[in-house]
C-alpha positions, -999 to +999 in steps of 0.1 A: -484+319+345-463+290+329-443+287+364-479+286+383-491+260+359-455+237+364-460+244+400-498+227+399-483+200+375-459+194+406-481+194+432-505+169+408-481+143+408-469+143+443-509+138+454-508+111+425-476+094+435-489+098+471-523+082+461-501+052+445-483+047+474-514+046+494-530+020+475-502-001+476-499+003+517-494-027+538-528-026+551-543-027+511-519-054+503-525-078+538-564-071+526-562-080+490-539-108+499-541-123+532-579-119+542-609-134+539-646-117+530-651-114+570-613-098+574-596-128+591-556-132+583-550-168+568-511-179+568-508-179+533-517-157+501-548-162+485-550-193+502-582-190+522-578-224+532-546-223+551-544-217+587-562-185+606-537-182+637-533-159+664-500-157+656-512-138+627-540-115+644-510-102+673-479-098+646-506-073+632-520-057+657-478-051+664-476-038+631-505-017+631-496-001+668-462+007+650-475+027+621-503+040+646-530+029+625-563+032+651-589+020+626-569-009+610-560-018+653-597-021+662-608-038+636-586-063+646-593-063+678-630-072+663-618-099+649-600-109+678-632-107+702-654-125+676-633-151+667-604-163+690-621-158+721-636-183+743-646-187+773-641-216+796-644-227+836-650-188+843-615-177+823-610-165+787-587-180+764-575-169+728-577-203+706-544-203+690-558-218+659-594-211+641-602-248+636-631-267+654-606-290+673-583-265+691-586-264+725-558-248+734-548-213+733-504-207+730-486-184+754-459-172+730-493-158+710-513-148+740-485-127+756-476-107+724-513-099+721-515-087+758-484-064+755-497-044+719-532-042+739-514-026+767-493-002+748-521+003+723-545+013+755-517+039+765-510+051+732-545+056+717-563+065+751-588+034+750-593+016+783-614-008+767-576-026+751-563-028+792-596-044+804-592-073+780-552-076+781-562-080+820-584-106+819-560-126+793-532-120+819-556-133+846-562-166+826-523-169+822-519-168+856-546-190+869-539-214+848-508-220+829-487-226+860-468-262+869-444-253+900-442-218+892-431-223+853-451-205+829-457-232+804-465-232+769-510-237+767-535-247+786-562-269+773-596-263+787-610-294+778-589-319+796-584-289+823-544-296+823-515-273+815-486-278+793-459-302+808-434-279+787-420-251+783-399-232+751-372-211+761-380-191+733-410-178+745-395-162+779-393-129+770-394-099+793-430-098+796-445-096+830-471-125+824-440-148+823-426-162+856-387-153+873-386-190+880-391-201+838-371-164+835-342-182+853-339-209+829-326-187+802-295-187+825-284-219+827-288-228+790-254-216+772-226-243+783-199-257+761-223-255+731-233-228+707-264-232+703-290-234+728-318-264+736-354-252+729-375-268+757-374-275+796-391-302+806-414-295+839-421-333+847-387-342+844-369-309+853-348-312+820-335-298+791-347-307+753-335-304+723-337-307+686-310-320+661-319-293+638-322-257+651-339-230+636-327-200+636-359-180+645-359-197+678-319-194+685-323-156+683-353-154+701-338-173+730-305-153+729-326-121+727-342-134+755-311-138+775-297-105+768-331-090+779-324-112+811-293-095+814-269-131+804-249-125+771-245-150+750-206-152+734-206-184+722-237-179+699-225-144+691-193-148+681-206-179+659-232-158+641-206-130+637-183-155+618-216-173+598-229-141+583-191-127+577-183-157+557-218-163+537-233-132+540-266-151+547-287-165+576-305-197+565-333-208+580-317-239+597-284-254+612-276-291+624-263-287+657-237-305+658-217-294+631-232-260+629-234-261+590-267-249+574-293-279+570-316-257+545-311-237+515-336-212+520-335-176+540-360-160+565-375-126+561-386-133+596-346-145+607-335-113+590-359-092+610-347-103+643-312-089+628-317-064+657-304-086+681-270-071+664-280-040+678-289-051+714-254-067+711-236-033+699-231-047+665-250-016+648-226-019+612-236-059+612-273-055+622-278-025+588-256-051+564-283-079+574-315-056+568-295-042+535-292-079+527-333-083+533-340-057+513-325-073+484-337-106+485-376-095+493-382-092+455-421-088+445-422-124+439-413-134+474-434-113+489-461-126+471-460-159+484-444-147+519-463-167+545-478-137+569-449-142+597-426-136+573-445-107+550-451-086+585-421-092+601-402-079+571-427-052+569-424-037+604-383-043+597-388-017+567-405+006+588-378+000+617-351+009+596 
């Protein structure tokens, strides 16, 4: 009888530690933290006033696809359809802000919310997620053209698409064009890093003095995906994290030394451009790295781009 009762004991405490660990879930913590009384995602933490982005409502709805969390997914897709959505000259746009003067939506945004709808259609059996990812691929493409570049927003208001385009948005997506694809070939020369924008009035390059390194991995990501390594920037990060052992959050481009003193959960997350690059040993070391700098405290004050991204980086790895 005593082994029976240690046995019940035992199985007690796993349902308890498993009912801990279930309160303390992403999804309890975004909702305690990060949401409003109507279940809208502001930037920051219990900060109702800060900013209620699409961003926000896709890096979620990414998150929640990942840990296959149906309930959590529609209910975001709620939000999404009673909130972001407008409707305009015949086409539906996602606003990429909640504020009473946007009227524009953002591609980067729209397109990562177009792919989780797809793959969320597919993997949860709900046509409903296609139909709408179809008629925000429609708007794309009937209006966020200038000579066959996909370009950055469309305002509805003044009827005019952006002028510009950011190389770091060009990801593999079908919604983007091969002509902007193409760009992402022609951008590593003599320099390490990369520019950010191509002009389509001027049929130019842009760039900042400062980079960031959230956009230099996207783009180099991007390139890879688009089948066009990039040495130059690899072989500099390789020697950057091998000497610091830390990614800041931004470098002057010219002398390639860190211009911040701060780190990015969300730079650290996109440590898996390691591993499209073969660097498997470097990528784990980065995440390690995350691990140990995400202390309660951070993650407490995490803006939600940073908080998610690090999240679905846990989950990843």
């Amino acid at each position: 009888m005593k082994r029976k009762a240690k046995f019940l004991l035992f199985l007690f405490l796993l349902l308890l530690i498993g009912g801990c660990e279930e309160v303390d879930s992403v999804q309890n913590h975004v909702e305690q933290f990060y949401e409003n009384d109507e279940g809208l995602i502001h930037a920051y933490p219990q900060d109702q006033d800060s900013e209620y982005l699409s961003e926000s409502i896709g890096l979620y709805l990414e998150y929640l696809l990942l840990i296959e969390d149906q309930k959590a997914f529609q209910k975001q897709v709620e939000n999404l359809k009673n909130h972001f959505l407008i409707k305009q000259h015949d086409f539906l746009f996602v606003q990429w802000r909640l504020n009473h003067n946007a009227t524009t939506n953002a591609l980067i945004d729209d397109v990562r919310i177009i792919s989780v709808l797809e793959r969320a259609a597919h993997h949860f059996g709900i046509e409903d997620y296609n139909d709408l990812a179809e008629e925000l691929s429609s708007t794309i493409a009937n209006t966020q053209k200038v000579e066959d570049y996909t370009v950055d927003f469309y305002d509805w208001t003044l009827s005019l698409p952006a002028q510009r385009l950011t190389l770091s948005y060009l990801n593999k997506a079908h919604l983007v064009s091969k002509s902007s694809i193409s760009l992402l070939q022609t951008t590593e020369g003599s320099k390490i890093f990369f520019p950010e924008y191509y002009d389509t009035r001027l049929h130019e390059y842009s760039q900042n003095e400062e980079v960031h390194m959230i956009d230099q991995l996207l783009i180099a990501i991007n390139r890879e995906q688009a089948g066009v390594p990039s040495m130059l920037f690899l072989d500099w990060i390789k020697k950057e994290w091998n000497s610091t052992h830390k990614l800041y959050g931004r470098y002057n481009r010219e002398t390639q030394n860190s211009a911040v003193d701060y780190e990015s959960l969300a730079v650290y997350y996109l440590s898996f451009y390691f591993s499209l690059m073969n660097e498997e040993k470097l990528a784990l070391e980065v995440v390690k790295h995350a691990k140990e700098i995400a202390t309660e405290d951070m993650l407490e004050q995490a803006h939600f781009f940073d908080y998610i991204h690090y999240q679905m980086m846990i989950h990843e790895y």
